[in-house]
N, CA and C atoms as a LAMMPS dump frame, in Angstrom:
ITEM: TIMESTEP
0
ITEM: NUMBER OF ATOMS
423
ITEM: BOX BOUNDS ff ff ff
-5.0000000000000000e+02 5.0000000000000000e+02
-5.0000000000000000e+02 5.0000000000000000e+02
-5.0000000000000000e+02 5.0000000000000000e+02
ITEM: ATOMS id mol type element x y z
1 1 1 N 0.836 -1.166 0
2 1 2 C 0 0 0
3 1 3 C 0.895 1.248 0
4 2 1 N 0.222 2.028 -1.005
5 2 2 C 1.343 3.523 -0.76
6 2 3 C 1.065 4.649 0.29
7 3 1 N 1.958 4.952 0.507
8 3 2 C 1.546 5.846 1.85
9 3 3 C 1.84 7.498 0.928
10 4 1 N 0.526 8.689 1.19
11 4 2 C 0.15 9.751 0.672
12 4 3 C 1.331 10.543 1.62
13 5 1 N 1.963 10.992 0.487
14 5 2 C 2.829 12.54 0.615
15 5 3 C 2.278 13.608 0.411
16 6 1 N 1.775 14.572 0.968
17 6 2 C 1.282 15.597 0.554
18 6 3 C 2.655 16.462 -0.429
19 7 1 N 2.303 17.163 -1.514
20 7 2 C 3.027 17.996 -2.034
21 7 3 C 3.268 19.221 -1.469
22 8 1 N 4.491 19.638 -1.178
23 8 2 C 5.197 20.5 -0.055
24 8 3 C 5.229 21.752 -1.711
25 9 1 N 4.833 22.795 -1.298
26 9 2 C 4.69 24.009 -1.984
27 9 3 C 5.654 25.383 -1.232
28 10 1 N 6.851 25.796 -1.767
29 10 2 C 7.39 26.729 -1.257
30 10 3 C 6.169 28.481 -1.034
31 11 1 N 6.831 28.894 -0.41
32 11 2 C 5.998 30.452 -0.173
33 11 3 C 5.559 31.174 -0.884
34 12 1 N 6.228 31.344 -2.232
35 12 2 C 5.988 31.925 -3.36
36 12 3 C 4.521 31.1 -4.012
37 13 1 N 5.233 29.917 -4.286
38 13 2 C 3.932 29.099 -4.703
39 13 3 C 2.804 29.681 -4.021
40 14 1 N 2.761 29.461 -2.849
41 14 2 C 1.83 29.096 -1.903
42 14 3 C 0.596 31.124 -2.186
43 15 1 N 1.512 31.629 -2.251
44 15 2 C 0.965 33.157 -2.522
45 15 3 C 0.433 33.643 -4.13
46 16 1 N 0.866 32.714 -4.71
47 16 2 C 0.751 32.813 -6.261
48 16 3 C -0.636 31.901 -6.529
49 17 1 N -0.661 30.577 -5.561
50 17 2 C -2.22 29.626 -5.562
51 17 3 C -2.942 30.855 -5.024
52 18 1 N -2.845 31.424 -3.88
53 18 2 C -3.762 32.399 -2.914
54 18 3 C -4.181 33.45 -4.069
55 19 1 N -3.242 34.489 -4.841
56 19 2 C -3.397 35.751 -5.747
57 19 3 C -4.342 34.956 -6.839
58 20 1 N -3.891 33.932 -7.401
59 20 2 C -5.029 33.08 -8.316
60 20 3 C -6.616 32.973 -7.971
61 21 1 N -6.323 32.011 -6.929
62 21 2 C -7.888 32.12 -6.153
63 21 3 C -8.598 33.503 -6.266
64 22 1 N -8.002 34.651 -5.655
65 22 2 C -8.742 35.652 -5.628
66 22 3 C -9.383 36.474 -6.686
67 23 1 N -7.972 36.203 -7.828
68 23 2 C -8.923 36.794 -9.19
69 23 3 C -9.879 36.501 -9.67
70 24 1 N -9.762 34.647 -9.544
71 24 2 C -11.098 33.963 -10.292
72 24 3 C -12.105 34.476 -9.18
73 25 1 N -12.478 34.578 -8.383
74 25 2 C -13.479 35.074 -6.982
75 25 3 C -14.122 36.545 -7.566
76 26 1 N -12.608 36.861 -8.049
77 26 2 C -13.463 38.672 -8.023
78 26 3 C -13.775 38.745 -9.51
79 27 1 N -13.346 38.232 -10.649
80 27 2 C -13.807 38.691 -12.076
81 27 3 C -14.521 37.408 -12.251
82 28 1 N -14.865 36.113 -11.909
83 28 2 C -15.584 35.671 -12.034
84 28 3 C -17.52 35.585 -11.39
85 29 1 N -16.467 35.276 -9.957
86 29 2 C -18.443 35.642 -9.291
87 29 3 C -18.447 36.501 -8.946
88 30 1 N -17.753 37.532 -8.09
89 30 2 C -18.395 38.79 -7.689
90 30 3 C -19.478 39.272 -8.826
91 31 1 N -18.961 39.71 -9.865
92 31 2 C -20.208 39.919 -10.913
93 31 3 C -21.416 39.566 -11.301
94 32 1 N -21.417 38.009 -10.995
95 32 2 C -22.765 37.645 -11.183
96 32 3 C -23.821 37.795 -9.635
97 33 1 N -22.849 37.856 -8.521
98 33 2 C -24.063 38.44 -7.753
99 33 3 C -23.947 39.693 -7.165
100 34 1 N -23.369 40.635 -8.033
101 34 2 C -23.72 42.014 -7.64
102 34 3 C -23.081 42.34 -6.741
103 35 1 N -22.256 41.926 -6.178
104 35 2 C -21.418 42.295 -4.871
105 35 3 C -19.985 42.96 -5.595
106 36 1 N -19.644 44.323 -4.644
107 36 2 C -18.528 45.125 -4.674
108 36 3 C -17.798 44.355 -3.787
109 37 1 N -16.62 43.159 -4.151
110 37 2 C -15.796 43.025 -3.272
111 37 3 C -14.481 44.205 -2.905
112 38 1 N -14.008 44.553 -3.95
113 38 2 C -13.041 45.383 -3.675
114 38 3 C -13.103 46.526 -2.293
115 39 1 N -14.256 47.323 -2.53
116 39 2 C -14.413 47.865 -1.56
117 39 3 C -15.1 47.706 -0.165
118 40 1 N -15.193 46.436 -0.434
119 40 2 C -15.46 45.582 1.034
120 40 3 C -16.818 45.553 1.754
121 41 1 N -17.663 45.625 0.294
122 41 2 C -18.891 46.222 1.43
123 41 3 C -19.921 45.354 0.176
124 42 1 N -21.254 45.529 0.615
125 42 2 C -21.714 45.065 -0.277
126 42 3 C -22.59 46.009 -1.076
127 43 1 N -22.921 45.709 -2.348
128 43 2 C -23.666 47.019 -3.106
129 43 3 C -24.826 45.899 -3.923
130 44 1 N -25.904 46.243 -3.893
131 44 2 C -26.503 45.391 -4.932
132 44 3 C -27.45 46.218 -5.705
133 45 1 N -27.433 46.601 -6.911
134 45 2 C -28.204 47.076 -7.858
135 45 3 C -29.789 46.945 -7.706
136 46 1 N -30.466 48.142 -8.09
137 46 2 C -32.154 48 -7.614
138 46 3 C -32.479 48.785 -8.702
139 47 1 N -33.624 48.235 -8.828
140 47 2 C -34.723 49.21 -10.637
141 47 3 C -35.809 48.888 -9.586
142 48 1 N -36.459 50.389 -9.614
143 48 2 C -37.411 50.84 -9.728
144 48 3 C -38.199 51.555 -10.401
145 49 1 N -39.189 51.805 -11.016
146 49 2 C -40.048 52.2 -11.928
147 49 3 C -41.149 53.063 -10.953
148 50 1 N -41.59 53.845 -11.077
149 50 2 C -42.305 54.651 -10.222
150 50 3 C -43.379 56.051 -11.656
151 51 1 N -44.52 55.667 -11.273
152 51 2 C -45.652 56.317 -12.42
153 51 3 C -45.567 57.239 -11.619
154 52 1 N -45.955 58.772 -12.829
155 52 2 C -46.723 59.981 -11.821
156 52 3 C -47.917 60.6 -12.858
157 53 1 N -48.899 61.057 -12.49
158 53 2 C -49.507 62.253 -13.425
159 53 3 C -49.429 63.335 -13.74
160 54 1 N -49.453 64.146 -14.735
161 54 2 C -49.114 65.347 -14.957
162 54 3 C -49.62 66.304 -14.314
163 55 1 N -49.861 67.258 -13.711
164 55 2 C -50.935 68.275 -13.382
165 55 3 C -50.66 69.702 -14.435
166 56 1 N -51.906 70.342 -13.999
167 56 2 C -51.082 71.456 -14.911
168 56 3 C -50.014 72.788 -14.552
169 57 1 N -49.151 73.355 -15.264
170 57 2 C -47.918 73.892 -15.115
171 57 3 C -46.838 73.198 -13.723
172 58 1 N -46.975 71.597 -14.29
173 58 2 C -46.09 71.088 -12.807
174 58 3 C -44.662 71.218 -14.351
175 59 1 N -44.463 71.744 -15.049
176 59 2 C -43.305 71.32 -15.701
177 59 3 C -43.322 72.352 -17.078
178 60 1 N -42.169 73.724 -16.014
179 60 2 C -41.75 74.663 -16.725
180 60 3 C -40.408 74.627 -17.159
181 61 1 N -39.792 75.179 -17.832
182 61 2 C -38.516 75.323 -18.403
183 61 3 C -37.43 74.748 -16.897
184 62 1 N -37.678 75.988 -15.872
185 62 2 C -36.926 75.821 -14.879
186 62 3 C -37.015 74.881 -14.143
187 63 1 N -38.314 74.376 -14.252
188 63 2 C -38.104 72.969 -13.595
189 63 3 C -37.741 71.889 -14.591
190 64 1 N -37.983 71.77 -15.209
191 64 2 C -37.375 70.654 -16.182
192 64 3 C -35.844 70.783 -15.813
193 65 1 N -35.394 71.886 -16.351
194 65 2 C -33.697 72.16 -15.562
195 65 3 C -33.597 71.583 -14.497
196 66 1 N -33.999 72.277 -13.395
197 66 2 C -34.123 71.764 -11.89
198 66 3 C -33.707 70.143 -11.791
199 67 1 N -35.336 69.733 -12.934
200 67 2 C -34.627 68.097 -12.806
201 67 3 C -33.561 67.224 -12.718
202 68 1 N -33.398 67.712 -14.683
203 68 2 C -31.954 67.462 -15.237
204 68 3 C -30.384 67.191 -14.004
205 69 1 N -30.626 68.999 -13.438
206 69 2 C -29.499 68.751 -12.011
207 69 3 C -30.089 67.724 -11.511
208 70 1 N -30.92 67.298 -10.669
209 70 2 C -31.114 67.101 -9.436
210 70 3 C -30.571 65.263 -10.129
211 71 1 N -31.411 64.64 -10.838
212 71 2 C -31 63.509 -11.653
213 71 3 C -29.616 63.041 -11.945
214 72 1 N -28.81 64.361 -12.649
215 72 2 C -27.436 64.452 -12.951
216 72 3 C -26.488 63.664 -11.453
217 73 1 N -27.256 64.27 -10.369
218 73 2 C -26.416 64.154 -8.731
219 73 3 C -26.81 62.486 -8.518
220 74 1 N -27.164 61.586 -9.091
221 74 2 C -27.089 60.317 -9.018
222 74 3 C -26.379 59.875 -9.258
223 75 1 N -25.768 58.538 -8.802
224 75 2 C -24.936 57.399 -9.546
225 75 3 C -25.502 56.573 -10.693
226 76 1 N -27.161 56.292 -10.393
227 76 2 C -27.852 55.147 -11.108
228 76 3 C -28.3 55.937 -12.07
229 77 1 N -28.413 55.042 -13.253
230 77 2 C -29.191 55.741 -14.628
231 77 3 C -30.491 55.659 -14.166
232 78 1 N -31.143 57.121 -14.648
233 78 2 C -32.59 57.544 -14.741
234 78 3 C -33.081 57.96 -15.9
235 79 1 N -33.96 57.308 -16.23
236 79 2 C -34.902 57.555 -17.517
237 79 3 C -36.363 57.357 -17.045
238 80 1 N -37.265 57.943 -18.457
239 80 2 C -38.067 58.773 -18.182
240 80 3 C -38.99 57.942 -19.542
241 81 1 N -39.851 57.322 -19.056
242 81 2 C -40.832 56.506 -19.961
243 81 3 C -42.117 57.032 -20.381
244 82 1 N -42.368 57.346 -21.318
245 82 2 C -44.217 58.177 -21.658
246 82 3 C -43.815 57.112 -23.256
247 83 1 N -44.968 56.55 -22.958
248 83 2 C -46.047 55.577 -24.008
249 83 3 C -44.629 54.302 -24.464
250 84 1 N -44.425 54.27 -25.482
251 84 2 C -43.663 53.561 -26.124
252 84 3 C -41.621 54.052 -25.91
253 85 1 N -41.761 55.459 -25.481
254 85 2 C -40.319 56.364 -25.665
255 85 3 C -39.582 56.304 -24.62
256 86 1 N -38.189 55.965 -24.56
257 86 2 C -37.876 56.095 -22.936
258 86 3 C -36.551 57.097 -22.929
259 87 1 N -36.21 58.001 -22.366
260 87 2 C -35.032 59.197 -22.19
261 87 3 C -34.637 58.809 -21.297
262 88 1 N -32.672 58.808 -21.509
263 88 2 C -32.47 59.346 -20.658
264 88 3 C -32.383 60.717 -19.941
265 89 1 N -32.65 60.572 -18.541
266 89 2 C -33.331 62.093 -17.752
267 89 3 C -32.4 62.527 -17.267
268 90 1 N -31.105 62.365 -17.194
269 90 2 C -29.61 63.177 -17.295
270 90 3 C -29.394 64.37 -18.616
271 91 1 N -30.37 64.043 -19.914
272 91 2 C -29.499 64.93 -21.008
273 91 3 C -30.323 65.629 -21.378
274 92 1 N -30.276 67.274 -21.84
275 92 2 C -31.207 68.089 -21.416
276 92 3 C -31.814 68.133 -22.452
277 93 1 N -31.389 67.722 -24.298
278 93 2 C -32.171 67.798 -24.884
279 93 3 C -33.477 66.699 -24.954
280 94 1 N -33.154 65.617 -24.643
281 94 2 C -33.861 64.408 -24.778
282 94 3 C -35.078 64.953 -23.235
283 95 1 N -34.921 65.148 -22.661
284 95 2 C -35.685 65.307 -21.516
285 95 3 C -36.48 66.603 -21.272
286 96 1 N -36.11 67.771 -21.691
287 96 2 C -36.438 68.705 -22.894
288 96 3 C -37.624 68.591 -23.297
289 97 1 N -37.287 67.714 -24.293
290 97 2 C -38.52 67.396 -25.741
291 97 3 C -39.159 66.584 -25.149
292 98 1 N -39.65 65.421 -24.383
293 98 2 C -40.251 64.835 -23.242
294 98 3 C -41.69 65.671 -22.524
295 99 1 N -40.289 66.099 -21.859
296 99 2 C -41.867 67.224 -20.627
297 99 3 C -42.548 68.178 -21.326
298 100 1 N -41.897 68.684 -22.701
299 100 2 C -42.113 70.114 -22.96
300 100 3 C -43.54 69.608 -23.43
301 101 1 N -43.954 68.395 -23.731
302 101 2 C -45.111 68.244 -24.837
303 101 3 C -45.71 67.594 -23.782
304 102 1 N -45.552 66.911 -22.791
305 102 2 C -46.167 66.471 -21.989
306 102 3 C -47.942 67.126 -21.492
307 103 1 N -48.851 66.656 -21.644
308 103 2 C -50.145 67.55 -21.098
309 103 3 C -50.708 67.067 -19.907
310 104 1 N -51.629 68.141 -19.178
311 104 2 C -52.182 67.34 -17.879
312 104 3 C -53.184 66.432 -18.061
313 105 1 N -52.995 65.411 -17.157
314 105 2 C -53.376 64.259 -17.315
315 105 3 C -53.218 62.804 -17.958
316 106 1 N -51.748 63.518 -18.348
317 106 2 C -50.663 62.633 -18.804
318 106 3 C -49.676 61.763 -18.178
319 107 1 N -49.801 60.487 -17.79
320 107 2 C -49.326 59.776 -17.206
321 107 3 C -47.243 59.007 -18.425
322 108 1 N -46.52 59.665 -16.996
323 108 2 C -45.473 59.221 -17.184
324 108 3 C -44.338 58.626 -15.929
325 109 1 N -43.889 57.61 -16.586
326 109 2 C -42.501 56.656 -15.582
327 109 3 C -41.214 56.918 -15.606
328 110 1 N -40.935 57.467 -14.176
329 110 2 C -39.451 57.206 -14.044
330 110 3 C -38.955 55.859 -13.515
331 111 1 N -37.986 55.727 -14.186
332 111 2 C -37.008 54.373 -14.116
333 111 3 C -35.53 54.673 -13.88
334 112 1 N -35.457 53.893 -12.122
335 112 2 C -34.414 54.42 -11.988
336 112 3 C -33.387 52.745 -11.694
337 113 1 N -32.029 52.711 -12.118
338 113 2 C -31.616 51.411 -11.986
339 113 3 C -30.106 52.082 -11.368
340 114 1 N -29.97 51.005 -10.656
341 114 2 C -28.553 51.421 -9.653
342 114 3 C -28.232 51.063 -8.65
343 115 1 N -27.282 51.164 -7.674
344 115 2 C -27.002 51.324 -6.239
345 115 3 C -27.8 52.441 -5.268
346 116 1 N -27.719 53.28 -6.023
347 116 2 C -28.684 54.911 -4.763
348 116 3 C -30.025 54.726 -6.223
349 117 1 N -30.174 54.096 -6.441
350 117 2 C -31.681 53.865 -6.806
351 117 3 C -32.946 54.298 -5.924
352 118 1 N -33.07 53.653 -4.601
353 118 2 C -33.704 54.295 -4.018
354 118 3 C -33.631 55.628 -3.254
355 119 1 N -32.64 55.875 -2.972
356 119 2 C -32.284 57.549 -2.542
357 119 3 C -33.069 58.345 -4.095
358 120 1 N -32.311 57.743 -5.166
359 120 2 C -32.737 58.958 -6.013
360 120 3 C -34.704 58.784 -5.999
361 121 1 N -35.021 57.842 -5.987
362 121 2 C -36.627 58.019 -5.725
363 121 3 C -37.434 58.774 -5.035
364 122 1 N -36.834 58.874 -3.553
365 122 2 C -37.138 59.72 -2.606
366 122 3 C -36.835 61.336 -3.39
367 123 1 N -35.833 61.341 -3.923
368 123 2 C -35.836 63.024 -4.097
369 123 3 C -36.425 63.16 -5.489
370 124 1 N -36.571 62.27 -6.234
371 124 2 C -37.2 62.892 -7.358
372 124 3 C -38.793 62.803 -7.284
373 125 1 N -39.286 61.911 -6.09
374 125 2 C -40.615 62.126 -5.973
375 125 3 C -40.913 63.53 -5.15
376 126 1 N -39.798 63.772 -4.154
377 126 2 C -39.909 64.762 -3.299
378 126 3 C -40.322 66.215 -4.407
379 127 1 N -39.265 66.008 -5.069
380 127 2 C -39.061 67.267 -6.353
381 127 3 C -40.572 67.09 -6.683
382 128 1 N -41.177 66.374 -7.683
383 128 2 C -42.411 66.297 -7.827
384 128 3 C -43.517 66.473 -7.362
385 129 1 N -43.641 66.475 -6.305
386 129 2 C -44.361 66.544 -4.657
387 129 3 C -44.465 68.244 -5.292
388 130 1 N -43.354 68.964 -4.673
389 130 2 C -43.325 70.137 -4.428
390 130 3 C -43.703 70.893 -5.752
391 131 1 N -43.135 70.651 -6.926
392 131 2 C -44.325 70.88 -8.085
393 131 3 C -45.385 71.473 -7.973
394 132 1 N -46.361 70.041 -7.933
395 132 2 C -47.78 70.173 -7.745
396 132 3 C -48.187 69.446 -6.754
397 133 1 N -48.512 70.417 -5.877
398 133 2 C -49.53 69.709 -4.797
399 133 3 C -50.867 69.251 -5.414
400 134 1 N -50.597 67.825 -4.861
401 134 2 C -51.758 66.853 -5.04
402 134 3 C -51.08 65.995 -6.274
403 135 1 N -49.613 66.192 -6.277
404 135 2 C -49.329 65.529 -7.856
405 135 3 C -49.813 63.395 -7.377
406 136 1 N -50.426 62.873 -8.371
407 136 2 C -51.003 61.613 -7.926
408 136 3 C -49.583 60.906 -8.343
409 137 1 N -49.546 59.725 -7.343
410 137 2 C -47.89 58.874 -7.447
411 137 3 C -48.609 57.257 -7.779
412 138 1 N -48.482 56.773 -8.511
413 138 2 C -48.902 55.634 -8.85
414 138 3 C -47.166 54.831 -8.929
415 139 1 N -46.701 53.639 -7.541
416 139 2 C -45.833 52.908 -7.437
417 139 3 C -46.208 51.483 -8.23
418 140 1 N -45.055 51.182 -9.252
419 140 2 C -45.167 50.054 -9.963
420 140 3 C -44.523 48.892 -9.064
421 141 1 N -43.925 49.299 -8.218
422 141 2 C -43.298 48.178 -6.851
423 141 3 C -41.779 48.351 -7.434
C-alpha cells in the first residue's frame, strides 16, 4: 500500500495559488451576484419604476432644468418613460422634448436602476411633490 505525501509548496507558490484564487473570486463571481468586493462592502443594484400624473404647469422650463441637475447628482441611470419612448433624464435635450409636450393628465414613468436607486426616488418624488400639490404617485413596486 502507498503511503500519501502531501506535495510540499514553497511560499511563493503558496501566494501565487492564494493571488489566483482571488482573481477567479473577483472577475468571475463577484459579478454575477452584484457584490462590490473590492471595496469591502456590499452594493446590490435596484430598478425601480415609479408612475406619476401630470398636473397642470407642474413642468416649466426651470423645472425641467431643476430636474436634469437634481437627476445628474445620481450614480444610477434615470430615464423617463411616456407611451412607447424612454429618455435618458440626465441629457437636457432628450428630456427637454419629453416634458415640454407632456399635457395634464398625462401619465409618465421614471425608471431608476442602480445602487442609490432608491435615494434617487425619494428626491425625485420629493421634487415632484413640491411641483404640484396633489401631484397623484402611482408605485409600480
Amino acid at each position: 500500500m502507498l503511503d500519501y505525501v502531501p506535495h510540499l509548496h514553497t511560499p511563493l507558490q503558496e501566494m501565487c495559488m492564494i493571488f489566483i484564487t482571488i482573481h477567479i473570486v473577483m472577475t468571475i463571481m463577484a459579478p454575477n451576484l452584484n457584490l462590490n468586493i473590492l471595496d469591502n462592502k456590499e452594493v446590490y443594484r435596484m430598478e425601480i419604476k415609479k408612475s406619476f400624473c401630470v398636473r397642470e404647469g407642474m413642468f416649466t422650463v426651470q423645472n425641467i432644468l431643476e430636474l436634469i441637475q437634481i437627476n445628474s447628482s445620481f450614480d444610477c441611470e434615470v430615464s423617463v418613460k411616456r407611451k412607447e419612448k424612454i429618455i435618458n433624464a440626465k441629457s437636457i435635450l432628450g428630456t427637454m422634448n419629453l416634458f415640454i409636450y407632456l399635457r395634464s393628465g398625462e401619465e409618465f414613468t421614471i425608471i431608476l436602476d442602480g445602487e442609490d436607486a432608491k435615494y434617487a426616488e425619494q428626491q425625485i418624488t420629493t421634487f415632484f411633490e413640491k411641483q404640484s400639490t396633489g401631484t397623484t404617485i402611482l408605485s409600480l413596486g
